[in-house]
C-alpha positions as semicolon CSV with decimal commas, in nm:
position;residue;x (nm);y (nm);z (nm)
1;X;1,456;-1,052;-2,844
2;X;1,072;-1,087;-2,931
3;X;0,861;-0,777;-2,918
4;X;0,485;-0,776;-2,894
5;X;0,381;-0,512;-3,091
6;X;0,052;-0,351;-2,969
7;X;-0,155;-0,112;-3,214
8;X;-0,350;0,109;-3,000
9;X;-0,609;0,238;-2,919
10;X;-0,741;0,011;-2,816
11;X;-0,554;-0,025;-2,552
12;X;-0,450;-0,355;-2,315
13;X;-0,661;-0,343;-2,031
14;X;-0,622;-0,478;-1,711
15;X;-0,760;-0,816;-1,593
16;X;-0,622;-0,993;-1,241
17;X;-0,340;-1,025;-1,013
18;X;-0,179;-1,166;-0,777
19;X;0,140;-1,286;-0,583
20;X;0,283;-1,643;-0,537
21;X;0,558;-1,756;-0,285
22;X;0,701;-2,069;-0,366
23;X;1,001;-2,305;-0,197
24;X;1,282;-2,465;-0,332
25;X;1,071;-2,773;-0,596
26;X;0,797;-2,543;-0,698
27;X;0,676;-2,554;-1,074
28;X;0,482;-2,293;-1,264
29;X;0,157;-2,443;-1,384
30;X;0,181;-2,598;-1,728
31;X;-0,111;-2,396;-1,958
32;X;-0,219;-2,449;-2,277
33;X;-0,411;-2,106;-2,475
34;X;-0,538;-1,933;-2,147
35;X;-0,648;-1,671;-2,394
36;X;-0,517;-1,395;-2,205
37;X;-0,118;-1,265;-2,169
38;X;0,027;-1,391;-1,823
39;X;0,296;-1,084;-1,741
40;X;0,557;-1,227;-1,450
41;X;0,765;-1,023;-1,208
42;X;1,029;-1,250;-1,030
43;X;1,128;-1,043;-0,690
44;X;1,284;-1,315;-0,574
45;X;1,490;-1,685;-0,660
46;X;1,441;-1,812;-1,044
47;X;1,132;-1,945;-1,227
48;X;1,210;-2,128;-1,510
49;X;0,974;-2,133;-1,810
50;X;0,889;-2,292;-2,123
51;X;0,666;-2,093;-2,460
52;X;0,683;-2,349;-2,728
53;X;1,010;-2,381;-2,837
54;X;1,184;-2,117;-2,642
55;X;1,307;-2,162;-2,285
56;X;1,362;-1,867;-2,038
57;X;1,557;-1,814;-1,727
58;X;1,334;-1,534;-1,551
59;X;1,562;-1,424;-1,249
60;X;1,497;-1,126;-0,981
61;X;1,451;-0,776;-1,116
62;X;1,327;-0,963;-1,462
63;X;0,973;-0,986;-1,642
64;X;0,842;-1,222;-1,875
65;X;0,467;-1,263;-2,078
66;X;0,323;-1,555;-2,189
67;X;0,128;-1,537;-2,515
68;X;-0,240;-1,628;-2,483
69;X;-0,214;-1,820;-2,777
70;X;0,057;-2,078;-2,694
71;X;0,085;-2,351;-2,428
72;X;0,337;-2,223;-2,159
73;X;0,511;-2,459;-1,915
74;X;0,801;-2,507;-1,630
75;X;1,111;-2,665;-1,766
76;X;1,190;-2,752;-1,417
77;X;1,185;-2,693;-1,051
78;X;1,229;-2,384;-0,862
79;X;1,647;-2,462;-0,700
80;X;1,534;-2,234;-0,460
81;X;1,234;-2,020;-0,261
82;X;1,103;-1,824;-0,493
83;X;0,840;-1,505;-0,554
84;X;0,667;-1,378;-0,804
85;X;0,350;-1,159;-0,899
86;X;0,142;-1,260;-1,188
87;X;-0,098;-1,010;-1,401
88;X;-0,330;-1,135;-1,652
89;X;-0,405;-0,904;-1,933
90;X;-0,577;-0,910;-2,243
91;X;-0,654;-0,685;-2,552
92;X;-0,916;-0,614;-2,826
93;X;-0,720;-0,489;-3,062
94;X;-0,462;-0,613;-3,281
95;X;-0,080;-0,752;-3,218
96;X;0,186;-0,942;-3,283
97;X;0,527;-1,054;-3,171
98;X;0,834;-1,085;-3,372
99;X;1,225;-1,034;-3,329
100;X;1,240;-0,668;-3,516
101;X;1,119;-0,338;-3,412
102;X;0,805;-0,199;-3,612
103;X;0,794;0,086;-3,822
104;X;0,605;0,357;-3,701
105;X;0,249;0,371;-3,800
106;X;0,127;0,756;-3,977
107;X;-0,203;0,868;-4,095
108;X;-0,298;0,806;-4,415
109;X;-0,572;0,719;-4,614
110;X;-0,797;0,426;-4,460
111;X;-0,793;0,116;-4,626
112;X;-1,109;0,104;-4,769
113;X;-1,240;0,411;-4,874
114;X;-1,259;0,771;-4,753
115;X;-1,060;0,936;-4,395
116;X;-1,283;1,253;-4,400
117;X;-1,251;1,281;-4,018
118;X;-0,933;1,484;-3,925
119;X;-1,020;1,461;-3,571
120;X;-1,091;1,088;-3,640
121;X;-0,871;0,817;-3,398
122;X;-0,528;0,762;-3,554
123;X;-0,362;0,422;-3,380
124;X;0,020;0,384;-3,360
125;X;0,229;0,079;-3,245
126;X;0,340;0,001;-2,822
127;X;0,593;-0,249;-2,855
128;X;0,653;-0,397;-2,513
129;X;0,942;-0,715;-2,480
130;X;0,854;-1,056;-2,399
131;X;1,117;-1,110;-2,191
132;X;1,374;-0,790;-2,030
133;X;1,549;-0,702;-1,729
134;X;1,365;-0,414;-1,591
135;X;1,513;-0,068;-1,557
136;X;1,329;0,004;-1,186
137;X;1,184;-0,297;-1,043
138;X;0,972;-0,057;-0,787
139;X;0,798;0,144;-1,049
140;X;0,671;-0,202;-1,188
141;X;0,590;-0,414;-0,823
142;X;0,394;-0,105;-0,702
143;X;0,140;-0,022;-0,883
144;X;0,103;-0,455;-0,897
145;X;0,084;-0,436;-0,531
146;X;-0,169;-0,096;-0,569
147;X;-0,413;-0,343;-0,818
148;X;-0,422;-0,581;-0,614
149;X;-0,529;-0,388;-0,328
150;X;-0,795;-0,228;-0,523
151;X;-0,893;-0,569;-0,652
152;X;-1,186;-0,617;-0,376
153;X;-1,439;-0,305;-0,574
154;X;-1,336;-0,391;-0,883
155;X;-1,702;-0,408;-0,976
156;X;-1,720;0,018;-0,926
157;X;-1,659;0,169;-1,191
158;X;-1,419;0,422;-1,033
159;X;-1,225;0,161;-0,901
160;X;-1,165;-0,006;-1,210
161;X;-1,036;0,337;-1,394
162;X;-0,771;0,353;-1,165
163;X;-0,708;-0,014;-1,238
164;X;-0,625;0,067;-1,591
165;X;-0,462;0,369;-1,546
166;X;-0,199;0,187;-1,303
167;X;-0,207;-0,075;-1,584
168;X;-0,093;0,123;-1,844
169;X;0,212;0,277;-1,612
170;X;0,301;-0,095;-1,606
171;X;0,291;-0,120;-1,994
172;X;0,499;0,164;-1,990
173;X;0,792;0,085;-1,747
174;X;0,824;-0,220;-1,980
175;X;0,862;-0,055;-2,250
176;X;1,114;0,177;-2,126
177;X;1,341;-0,118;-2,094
178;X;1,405;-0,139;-2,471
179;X;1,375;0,216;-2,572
180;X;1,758;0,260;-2,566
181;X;1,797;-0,076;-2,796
182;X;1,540;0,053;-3,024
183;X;1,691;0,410;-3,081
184;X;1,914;0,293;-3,341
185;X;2,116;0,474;-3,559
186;X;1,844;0,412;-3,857
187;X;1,560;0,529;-3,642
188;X;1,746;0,837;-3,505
189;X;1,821;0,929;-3,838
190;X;1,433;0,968;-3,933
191;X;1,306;1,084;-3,634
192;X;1,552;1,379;-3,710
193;X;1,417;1,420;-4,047
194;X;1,057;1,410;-3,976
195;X;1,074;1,669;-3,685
196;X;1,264;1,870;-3,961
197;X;0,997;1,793;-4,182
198;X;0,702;1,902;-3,979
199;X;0,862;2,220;-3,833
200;X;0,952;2,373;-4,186
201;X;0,687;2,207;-4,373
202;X;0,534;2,557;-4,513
203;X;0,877;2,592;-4,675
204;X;0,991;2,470;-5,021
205;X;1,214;2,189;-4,884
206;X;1,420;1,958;-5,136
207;X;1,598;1,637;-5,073
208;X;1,936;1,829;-5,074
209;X;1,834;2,085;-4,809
210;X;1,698;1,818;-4,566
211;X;1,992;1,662;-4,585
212;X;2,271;1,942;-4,519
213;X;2,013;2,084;-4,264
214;X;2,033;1,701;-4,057
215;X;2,393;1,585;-4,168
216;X;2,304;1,283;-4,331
217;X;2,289;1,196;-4,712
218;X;1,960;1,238;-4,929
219;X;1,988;0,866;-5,013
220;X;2,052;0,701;-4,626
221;X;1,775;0,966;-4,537
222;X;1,505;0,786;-4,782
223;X;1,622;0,426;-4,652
224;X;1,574;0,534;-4,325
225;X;1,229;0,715;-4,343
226;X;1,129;0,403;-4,562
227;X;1,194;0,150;-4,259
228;X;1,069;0,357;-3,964
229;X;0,768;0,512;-4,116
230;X;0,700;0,316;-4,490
231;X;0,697;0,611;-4,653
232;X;0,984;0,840;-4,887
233;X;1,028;1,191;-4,715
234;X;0,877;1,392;-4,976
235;X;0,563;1,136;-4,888
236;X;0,587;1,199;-4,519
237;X;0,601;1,552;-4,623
238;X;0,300;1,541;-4,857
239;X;0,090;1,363;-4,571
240;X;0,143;1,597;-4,351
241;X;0,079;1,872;-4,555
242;X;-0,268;1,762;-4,629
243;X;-0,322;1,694;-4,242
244;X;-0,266;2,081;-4,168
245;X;-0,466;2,182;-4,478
246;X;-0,759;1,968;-4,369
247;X;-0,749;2,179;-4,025
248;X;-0,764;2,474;-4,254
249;X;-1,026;2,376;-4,417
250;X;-1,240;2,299;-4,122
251;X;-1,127;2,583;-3,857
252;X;-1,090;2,900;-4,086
253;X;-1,275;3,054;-4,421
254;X;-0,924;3,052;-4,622
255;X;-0,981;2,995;-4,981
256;X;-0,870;2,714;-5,130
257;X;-0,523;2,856;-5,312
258;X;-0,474;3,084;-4,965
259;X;-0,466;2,725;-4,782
260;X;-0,232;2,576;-5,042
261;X;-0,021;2,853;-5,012
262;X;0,011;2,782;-4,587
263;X;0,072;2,455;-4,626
264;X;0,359;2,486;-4,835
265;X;0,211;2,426;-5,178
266;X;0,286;2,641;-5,480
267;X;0,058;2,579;-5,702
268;X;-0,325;2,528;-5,596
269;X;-0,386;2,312;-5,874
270;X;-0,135;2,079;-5,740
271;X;-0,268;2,121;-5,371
272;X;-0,606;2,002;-5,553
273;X;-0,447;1,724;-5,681
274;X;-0,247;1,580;-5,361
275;X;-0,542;1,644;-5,150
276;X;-0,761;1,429;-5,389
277;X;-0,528;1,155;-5,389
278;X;-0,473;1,113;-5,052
279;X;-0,812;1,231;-4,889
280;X;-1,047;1,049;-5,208
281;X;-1,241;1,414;-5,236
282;X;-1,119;1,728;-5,335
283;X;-1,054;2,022;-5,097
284;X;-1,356;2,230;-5,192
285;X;-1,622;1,904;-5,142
286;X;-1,446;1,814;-4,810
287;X;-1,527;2,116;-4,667
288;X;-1,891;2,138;-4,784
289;X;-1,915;1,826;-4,594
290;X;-1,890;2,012;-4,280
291;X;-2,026;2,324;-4,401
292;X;-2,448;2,423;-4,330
293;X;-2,674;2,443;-4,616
C-alpha cells in the first residue's frame, strides 16, 4: 500500500469539487502533472485508473488520489454507469509517498541552529493512503456534498474556513482507514513506552524498570522506539526532560538545580550539560533571553 505522508502544519487545504455521472464507456481524463492531488470517491459502478506504473480498480465505497506530480490515466472504459466525486487539493508543505509507515516526528533541536522558542510550531507526520476502502463512506461523501454547496461564496472569507475545516474531516476519515494496519505490534510497543516515559519522567527510570513496568525486553524496547520515533528511550527521555525544564524556566523563578531536580535530573551540572546540548545555550542564558533588563 502507498502512503502519502504529510508533515504538518502546514496543512492540505482545500481547493475544488465536484461530482461526475458517467454511463457504461466513460473514461477518466488522461492528465499529465495537474500540480494539485485529485482525491476520488466512487459511490457507484468502477473507474479504472492508471498512476505511472501502477493500475487501480477503484470500486464503490473506495477512494483513490492522484499525485500532482505524475501523469494519471484510464486503463479502460467504465463496464458500467458509474459516479464519482472529485476534490482537488494541494499543499505547501512537504510530503511524500512510499510503501512503509513513517516514524513519528519529536521535537528536537532545529536543523540549523538554535530552538529557543518552546511555544514555537512543532510539525508531525498525517499519513493518509493512496488508495483504501473506506471505513464510512457517509462521513467522507458529506462533507464533499457540504463543499460543494458552499462552493458559490467561496470568495468570503468565512465561507472558505468552513471549507477547510470540512476538508480536514475528509483527511481524517481517510486516515482512519489504515490506523488499525498501522498499529503494529512494533509501534504499540513504543507508544507504550513513551507514555510510560512521559508520565514518570521526574523519576530515576532505567532500561530494566521500563521494561518490567511495560512487559517487553530492554533490547525489543530500543528497536522499537528507534523505528517509530528515531530516537533510544533514554533519548526520548532526555528530550523530554529538557521540554518541561524549558517551561520551568520560562513560567516560574525556580533556580536552576531546583528545575533539574523536577525534571528528573540528579545532578544540576548534568542538567547544564543536556540542556546545552540539545537547546545550543545553557539554562541560565535561555532564560535571560526572556527575562527584562
Amino acid at each position: 500500500m502507498t502512503l502519502f505522508h504529510f508533515t504538518v502544519p502546514p496543512l492540505p487545504h482545500y481547493i475544488a469539487s465536484g461530482y461526475t455521472e458517467s454511463l457504461a464507456g466513460f473514461k477518466h481524463p488522461s492528465r499529465h502533472r495537474i500540480g494539485v492531488f485529485d482525491l476520488l470517491v466512487v459511490t457507484e459502478g468502477c473507474l479504472y485508473m492508471g498512476e505511472g506504473e501502477a493500475t487501480f480498480e477503484v470500486r464503490e465505497g473506495e477512494a483513490l488520489i492522484l499525485r500532482p506530480d505524475d501523469h494519471h490515466y484510464a486503463t479502460k472504459a467504465c463496464e458500467e454507469p458509474s459516479a464519482y466525486y472529485w476534490l482537488h487539493f494541494q499543499t505547501t508543505g512537504r510530503w511524500a509517498a512510499s510503501e512503509e509507515y513513517a516514524p513519528r516526528i519529536i521535537q528536537g533541536r532545529e536543523p540549523h541552529g538554535l530552538n529557543p522558542q518552546i511555544f514555537s510550531t512543532q510539525t508531525f507526520i498525517k499519513q493518509v493512503p493512496q488508495y483504501t476502502r473506506l471505513l464510512q463512506p457517509t462521513k467522507v461523501i458529506e462533507p464533499i456534498q457540504q463543499l460543494m454547496e458552499l462552493g458559490h461564496g467561496n470568495h468570503l472569507s468565512s465561507v472558505s474556513w468552513k471549507q477547510q475545516v470540512l476538508f480536514q474531516e475528509i483527511i481524517e476519515q481517510l486516515s482512519a482507514s489504515i490506523e488499525t494496519q498501522g498499529s503494529t505490534p512494533t509501534a504499540q510497543c513504543a507508544e507504550l513506552a513513551a507514555s510510560y516515559l512521559r508520565k514518570h519522567y521526574r523519576e530515576d527510570i532505567t532500561a530494566q524498570q521500563l521494561g518490567e513496568s511495560i512487559n517487553f525486553h530492554p533490547v525489543y524496547i530500543a528497536r522499537c522506539m528507534q523505528k517509530e520515533f528515531g530516537c533510544s528511550p533514554f533519548d526520548f527521555l532526555l528530550r523530554f526532560r529538557i521540554q518541561q525544564s524549558k517551561l520551568l524556566l520560562l513560567q516560574t523563578n525556580y533556580t536552576i538545580a531546583r528545575i533539574a531536580e523536577e525534571v528528573g535530573f540528579n545532578a544540576a551540572a548534568y542538567f547544564t550539560s543536556c540542556f546545552a546540548k540539545y537547546e545550543g545555550i545553557s539554562p541560565r542564558k535561555y532564560r535571560q533571553r526572556f527575562s527584562h533588563g
